[in-house]
ZAKE-140512 format. One line per 2 residues: number of its first residue (from 1); for each residue z, y, x of C-alpha. Coordinates in steps of 0.25 Angstrom, whole numbers, plus 2048, in hexadecimal, padded with zeros to 3 digits. Layout:
BEGIN
NUM = Z/Y/X  ...
//
This chain:
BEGIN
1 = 95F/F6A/910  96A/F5F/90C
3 = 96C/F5B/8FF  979/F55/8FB
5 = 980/F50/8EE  98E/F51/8EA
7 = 992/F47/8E2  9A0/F4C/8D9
9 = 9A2/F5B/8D6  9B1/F59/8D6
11 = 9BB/F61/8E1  9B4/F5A/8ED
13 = 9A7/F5A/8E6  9A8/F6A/8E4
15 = 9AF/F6D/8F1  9A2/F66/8F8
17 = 998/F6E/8EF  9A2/F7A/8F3
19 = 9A1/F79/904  992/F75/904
21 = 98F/F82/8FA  998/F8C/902
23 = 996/F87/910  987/F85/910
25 = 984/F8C/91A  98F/F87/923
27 = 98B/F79/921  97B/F7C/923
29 = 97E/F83/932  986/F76/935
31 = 97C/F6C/92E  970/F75/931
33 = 969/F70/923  96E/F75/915
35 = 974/F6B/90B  973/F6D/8FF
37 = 97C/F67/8F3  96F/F62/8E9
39 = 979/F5B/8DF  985/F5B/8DB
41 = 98A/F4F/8D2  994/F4E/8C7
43 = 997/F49/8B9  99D/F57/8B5
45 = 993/F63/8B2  99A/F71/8BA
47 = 994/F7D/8B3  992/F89/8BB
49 = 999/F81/8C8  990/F84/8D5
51 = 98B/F77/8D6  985/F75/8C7
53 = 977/F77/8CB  979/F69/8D5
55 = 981/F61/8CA  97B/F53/8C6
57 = 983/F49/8BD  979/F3D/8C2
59 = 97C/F38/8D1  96E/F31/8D0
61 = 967/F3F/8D2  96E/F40/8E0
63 = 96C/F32/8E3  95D/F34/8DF
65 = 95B/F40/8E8  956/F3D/8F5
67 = 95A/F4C/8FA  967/F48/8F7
69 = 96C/F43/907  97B/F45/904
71 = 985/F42/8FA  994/F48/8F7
73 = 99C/F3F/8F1  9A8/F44/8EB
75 = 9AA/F3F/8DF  9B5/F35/8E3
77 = 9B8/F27/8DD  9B2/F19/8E0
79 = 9A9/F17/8D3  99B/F21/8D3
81 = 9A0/F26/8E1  99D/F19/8E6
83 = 991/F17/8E0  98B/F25/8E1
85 = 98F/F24/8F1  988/F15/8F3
87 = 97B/F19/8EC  97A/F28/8F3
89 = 97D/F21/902  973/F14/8FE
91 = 969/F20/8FA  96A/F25/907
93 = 973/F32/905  980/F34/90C
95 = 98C/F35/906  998/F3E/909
97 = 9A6/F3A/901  9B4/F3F/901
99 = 9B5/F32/8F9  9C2/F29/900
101 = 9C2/F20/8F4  9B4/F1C/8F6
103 = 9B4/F1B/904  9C0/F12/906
105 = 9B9/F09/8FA  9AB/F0A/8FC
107 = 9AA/F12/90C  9A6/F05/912
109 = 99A/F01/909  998/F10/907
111 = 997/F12/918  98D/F05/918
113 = 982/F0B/90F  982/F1A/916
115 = 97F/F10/924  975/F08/91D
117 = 96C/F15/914  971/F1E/924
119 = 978/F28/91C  987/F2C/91C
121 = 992/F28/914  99E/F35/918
123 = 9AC/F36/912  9B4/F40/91C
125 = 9BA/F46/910  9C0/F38/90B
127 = 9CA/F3A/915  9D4/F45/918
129 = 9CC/F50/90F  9C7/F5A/918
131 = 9CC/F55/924  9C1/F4E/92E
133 = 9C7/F42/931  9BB/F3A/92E
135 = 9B2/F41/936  9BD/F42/941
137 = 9BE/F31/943  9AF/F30/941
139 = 9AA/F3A/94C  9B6/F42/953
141 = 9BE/F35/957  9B2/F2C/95A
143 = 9B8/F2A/96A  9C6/F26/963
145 = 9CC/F19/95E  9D3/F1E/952
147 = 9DF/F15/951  9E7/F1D/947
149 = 9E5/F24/93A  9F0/F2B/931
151 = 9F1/F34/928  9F3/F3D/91B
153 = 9E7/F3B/911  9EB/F40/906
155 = 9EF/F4F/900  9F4/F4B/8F4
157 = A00/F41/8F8  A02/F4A/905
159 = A04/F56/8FC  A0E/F4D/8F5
161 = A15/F48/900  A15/F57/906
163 = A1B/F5E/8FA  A25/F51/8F8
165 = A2A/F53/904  A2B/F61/904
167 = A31/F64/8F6  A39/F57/8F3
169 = A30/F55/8E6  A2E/F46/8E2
171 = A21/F40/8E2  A1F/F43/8D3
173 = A21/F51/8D3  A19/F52/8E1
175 = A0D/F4B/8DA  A0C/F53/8CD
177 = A0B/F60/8D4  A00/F59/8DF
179 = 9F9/F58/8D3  9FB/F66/8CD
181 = 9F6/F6B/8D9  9EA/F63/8D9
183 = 9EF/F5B/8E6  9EF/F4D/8DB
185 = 9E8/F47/8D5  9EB/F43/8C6
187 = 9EA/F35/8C9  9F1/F36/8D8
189 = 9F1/F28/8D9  9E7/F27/8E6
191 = 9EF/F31/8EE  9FE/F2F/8EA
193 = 9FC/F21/8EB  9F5/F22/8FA
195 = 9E7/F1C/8F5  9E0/F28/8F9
197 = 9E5/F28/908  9E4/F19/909
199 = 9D3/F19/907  9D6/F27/912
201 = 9DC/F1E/91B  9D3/F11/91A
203 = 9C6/F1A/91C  9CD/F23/928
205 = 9D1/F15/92E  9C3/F0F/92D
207 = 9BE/F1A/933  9C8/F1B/93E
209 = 9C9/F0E/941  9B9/F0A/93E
211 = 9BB/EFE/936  9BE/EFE/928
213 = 9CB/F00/920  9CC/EFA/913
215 = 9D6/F05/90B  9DB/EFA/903
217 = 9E1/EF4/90F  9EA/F00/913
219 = 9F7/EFE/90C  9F8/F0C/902
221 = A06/F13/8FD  A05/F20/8F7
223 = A10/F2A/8F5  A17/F27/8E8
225 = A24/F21/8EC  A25/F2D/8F7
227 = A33/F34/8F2  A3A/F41/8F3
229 = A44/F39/8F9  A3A/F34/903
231 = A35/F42/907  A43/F47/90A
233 = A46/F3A/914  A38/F3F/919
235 = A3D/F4E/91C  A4B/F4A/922
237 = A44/F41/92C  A3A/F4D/92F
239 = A2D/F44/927  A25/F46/91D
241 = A20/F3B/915  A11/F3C/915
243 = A07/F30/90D  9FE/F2B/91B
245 = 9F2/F23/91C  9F4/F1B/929
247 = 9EA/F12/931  9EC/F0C/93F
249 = 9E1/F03/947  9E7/EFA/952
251 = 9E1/EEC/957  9EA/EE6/94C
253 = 9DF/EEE/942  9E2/EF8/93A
255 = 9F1/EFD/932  9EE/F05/926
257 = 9F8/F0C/91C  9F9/F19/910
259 = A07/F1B/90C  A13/F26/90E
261 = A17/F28/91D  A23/F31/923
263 = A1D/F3A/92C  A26/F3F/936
265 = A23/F50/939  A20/F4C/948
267 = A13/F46/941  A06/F4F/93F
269 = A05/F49/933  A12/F4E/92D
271 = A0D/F5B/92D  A01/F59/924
273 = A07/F5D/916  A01/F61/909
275 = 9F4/F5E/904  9EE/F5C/913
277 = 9EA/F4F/91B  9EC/F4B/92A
279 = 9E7/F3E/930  9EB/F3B/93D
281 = 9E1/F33/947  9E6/F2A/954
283 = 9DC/F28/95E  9DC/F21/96B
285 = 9D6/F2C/973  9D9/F39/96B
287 = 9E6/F34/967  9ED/F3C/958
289 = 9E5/F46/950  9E8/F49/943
291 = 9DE/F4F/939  9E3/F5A/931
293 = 9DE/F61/922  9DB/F62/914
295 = 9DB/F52/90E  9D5/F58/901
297 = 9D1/F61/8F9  9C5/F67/8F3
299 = 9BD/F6D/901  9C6/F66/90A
301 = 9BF/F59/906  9B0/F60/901
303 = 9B0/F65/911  9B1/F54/916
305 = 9A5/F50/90C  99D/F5E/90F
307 = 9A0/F5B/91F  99A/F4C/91A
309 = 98F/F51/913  98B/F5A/91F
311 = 98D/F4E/92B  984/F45/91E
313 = 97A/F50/921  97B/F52/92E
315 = 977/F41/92F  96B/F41/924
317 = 966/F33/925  972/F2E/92F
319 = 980/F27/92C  98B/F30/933
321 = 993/F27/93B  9A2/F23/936
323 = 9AD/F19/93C  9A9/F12/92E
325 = 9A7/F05/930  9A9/EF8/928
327 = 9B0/EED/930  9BC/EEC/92B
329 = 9CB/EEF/932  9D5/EE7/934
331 = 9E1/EEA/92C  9F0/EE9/932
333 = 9F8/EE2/928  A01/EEE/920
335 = A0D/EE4/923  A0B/EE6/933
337 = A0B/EF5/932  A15/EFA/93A
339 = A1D/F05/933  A2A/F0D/933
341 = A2F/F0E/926  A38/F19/91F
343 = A42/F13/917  A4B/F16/90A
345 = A57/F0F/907  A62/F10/8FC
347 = A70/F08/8FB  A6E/EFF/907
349 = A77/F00/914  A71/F06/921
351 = A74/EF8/927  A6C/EEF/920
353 = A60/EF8/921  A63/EF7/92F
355 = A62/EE7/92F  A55/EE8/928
357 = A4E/EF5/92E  A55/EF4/93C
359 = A51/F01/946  A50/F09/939
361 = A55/F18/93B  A5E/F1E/92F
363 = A5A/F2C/926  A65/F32/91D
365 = A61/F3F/915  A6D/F47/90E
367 = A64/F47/903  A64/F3B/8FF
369 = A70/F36/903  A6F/F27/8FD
371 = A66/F23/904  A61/F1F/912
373 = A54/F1E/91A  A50/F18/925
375 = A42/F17/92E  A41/F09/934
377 = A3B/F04/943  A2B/F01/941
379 = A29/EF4/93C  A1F/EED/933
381 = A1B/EF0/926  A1E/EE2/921
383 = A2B/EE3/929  A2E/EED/922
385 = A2D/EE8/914  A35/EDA/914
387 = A40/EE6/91A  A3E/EEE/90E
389 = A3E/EE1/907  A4B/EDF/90A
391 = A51/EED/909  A4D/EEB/8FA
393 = A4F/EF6/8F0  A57/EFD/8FA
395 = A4B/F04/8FE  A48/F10/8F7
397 = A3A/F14/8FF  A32/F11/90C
399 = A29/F1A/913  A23/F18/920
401 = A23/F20/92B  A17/F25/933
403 = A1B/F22/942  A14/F1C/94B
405 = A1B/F0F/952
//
């Protein structure tokens, strides 16, 4: 018998409680030992919920219980996740998190301890939801020098992006009924504004690539100057506008970016709509993959801790293996970023964009006839911006587009 704590009883925290209750039985032929959830931990009380009988409001219970082998965190945040996961891992108990915020902040002092007490620090469901990308870099691409990694990350801005696009609503109206239908947050500021797939992108990356990606290093836009005007540019030239988190290893070191890409329908990743995520994978020997499912969501994400809690099990007393490691990369600077960029203009004659974005190619809609866009040659990011500098307040947006050179 396996004892486990989860710490949180909040969506994730109920939906893990939920998998290891109903599928007992499945997970105890693949295991071949029985876990069993001893504690449950939360501030709340949940009278008559399944789990009562397992509730305790003091973490120091679970950390006191030597039968106690792994932990569940799910409670989110940086503040007594943090310090609950660093004294379970220095007590020797493995931790399994679907925490991205604590593991883009804390991952690498977090990954040091579980090596040092030989117990595992897991986070599959930090990334992607239910999709197994981590475990997929970590053990199914361990013969490839992953070079690439792009993708969706987030079901809350690619819902918005999807409807936008589909409907011709602004972003306002888009995110209002995001939050209706539980898809946003109150507070939608990590996902609007691309924070929560930069951390996404800097753990994926350090994984990938083996050495360690910094998330405040990866320059981060989010999806709130994204227009309806945008989205119709986007459907005349067969795109959809999609919020991408981008990393690339060369002998240069490493270019990382989150912001909103046109993704032309030639691309896997332009069919990836809704509340779903895709990350695409480059290797030099298995060449593109692209990984494919539910990016959130109650048992979507509860599957990627249980799957962590049962590999945790299955490695008592051992630290699973990860790419994790902490030598640091070495970042590209954003200005030498190599880009071709989607541009707006207003009241400027086509001849003297021409003299500052030569090679560009020229996009009309009927729909908005006083305008003009155009899509420029790859160049520089830096490049890019003493150009726009001198177009001035003709521009009315710039977007990226997701090609590669």
């Amino acid at each position: 018998m396996i004892n486990i704590a989860i710490l949180g009883y909040g969506t994730v925290g109920s939906g893990v409680y939920r998998v290891f209750t109903t599928n007992h039985k499945i997970i105890e032929n693949r295991l071949g030992e029985a876990i069993r959830i001893k504690y449950v931990l939360d501030l709340r009380d949940f009278p008559g919920d399944p789990a009562e009988d397992v509730l305790v409001h003091d973490f120091q219970v679970i950390l006191d219980d030597p039968e106690v082998a792994i932990v569940a965190e799910v409670m989110g945040g940086t503040g007594a996740a943090y310090t609950f996961t660093k004294k379970a891992l220095e007590a020797g108990k493995s931790v399994c998190t679907s925490n991205k915020a604590l593991v883009a902040e804390h991952g690498r002092e977090l990954m040091r301890i579980a090596r040092e007490k030989g117990v595992s620090y897991l986070f599959e469901a930090s990334c992607g939801g239910g999709i197994p990308i981590i475990r997929a870099i970590n053990d199914g691409l361990t013969a490839d020098e992953i070079d690439t990694v792009a993708g969706i990350l987030n079901g809350t801005t690619n819902y918005m992006m999807y409807k936008m696009g589909e409907e011709g609503s602004d972003f306002e109206e888009t995110l209002k009924e995001a939050q209706a239908m539980g898809y946003a947050e109150a507070d939608p500021t990590d996902d609007v504004e691309g924070h929560d797939a930069c951390r996404k992108t800097a753990i994926l990356s350090t994984l990938a690539y083996g050495k360690y990606v910094d998330y405040r290093s990866i320059p981060t836009e989010g999806i709130t100057k994204i227009t309806s005007e945008d989205m119709k540019y986007a459907a005349a030239m067969g795109c959809r506008i999609k919020l991408l988190g981008f990393s690339t290893n060369t002998e240069k070191g490493v270019t990382a970016i989150v912001a909103p890409f046109l993704v032309d329908k030639d691309q896997a990743l332009y069919n990836v709509n809704d509340v779903f995520n895709g990350i695409f994978v480059h290797g030099n020997m298995l060449g593109d993959a692209m990984f494919y499912g539910s990016g959130a969501g109650m048992l979507p994400t509860a599957s990627a801790v249980s799957a962590d809690i049962v590999d945790a099990a299955m490695h008592l007393n051992k630290t699973v293996r990860t790419n994790w490691t902490d030598e640091e990369a070495q970042m590209v600077d954003p200005g030498d970023a190599r880009w071709k960029f989607f541009v707006r203009t207003r009241d400027i004659p086509e001849e003297d964009v021409f003299s500052i974005l030569p090679g560009s190619r020229v996009f009309r809609i009927a729909k908005i006839p006083e305008e003009t866009g155009y899509i420029t040659p790859f160049m520089k990011q830096a490049d890019f911006d003493k150009k726009q500098a001198r177009l001035g307040d003709k521009v009315i947006s710039v977007i990226r587009v997701f090609a590669k050179e």
